[in-house]
LOVEXRO-391580 format. One line per 10 residues: their letters; for each residue x, y, z of C-alpha. Coordinates in steps of 0.1 Angstrom, whole numbers, plus 5000, padded with zeros to 4 digits. Example, Ala and Ser with C-alpha at 12.3 -4.5 7.8 and 13.67 -1.06 7.14 Angstrom:
BEGIN
as) 5123:4955:5078 ~ 5137:4989:5071 $
END
This chain:
BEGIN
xxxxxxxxxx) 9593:3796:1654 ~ 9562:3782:1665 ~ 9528:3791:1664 ~ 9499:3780:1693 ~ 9461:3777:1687 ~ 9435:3765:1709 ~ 9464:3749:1733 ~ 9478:3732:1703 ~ 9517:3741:1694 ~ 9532:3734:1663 $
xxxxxxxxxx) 9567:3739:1652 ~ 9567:3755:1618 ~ 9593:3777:1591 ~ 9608:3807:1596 ~ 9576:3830:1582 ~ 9589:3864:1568 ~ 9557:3878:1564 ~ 9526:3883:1583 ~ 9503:3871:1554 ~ 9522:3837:1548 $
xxxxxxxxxx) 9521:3824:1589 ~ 9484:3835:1589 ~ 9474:3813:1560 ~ 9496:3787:1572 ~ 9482:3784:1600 ~ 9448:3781:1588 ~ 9461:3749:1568 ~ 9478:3732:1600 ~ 9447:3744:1620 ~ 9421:3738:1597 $
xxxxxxxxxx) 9400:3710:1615 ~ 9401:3733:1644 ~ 9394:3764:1634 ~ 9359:3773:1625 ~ 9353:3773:1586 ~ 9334:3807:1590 ~ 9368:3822:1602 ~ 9392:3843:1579 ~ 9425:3856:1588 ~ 9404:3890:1599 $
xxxxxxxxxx) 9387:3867:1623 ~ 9415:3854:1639 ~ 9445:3879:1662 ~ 9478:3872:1665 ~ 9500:3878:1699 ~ 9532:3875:1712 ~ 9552:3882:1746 ~ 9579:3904:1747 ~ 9608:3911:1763 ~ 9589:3925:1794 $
xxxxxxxxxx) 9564:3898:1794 ~ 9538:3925:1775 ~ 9513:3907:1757 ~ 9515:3922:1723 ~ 9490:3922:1693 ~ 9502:3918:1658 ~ 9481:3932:1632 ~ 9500:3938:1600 ~ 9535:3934:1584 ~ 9548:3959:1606 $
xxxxxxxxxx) 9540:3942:1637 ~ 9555:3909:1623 ~ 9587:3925:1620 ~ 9584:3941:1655 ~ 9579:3905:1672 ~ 9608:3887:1648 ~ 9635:3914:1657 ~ 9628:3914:1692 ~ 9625:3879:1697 ~ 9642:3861:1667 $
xxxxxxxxx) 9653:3828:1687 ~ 9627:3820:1700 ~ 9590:3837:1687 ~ 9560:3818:1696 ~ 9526:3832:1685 ~ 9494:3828:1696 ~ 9459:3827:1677 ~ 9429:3834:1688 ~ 9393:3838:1676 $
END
């Protein structure tokens, strides 16, 4: 899995849930993102199958992405 904020990518554990990669990520990220930001200020994406870009909002969403692309997940923050 990796994750990919602000054209920086970072190898990281298998997250099972949505919760635990956000907050992760803010501690790997932390010097660059801003120190106003919480997890509601930041939104998660992935591609899919048929290069959609899709949003991931909740637990639910997690899932979605892990099952559809278990190998090989990479997720992008943004502000």
């Amino acid at each position: 899995m990796k994750i990919i904020f602000a054209g920086e990518t970072k190898r990281v554990p298998e997250f099972k849930s949505f919760e635990d990669i956000v907050n992760y990520s803010h501690s790997v990220f932390k010097s660059d993102m801003s120190a106003e930001s919480t997890h509601h200020d930041l939104k998660l994406f992935y591609m899919d199958e048929d290069n959609d870009i899709i949003s991931v909002d909740c637990q639910s969403d997690f899932d979605l992405a892990l099952q559809s692309n278990s190998a090989k997940v990479k997720f992008v923050f943004a502000e």
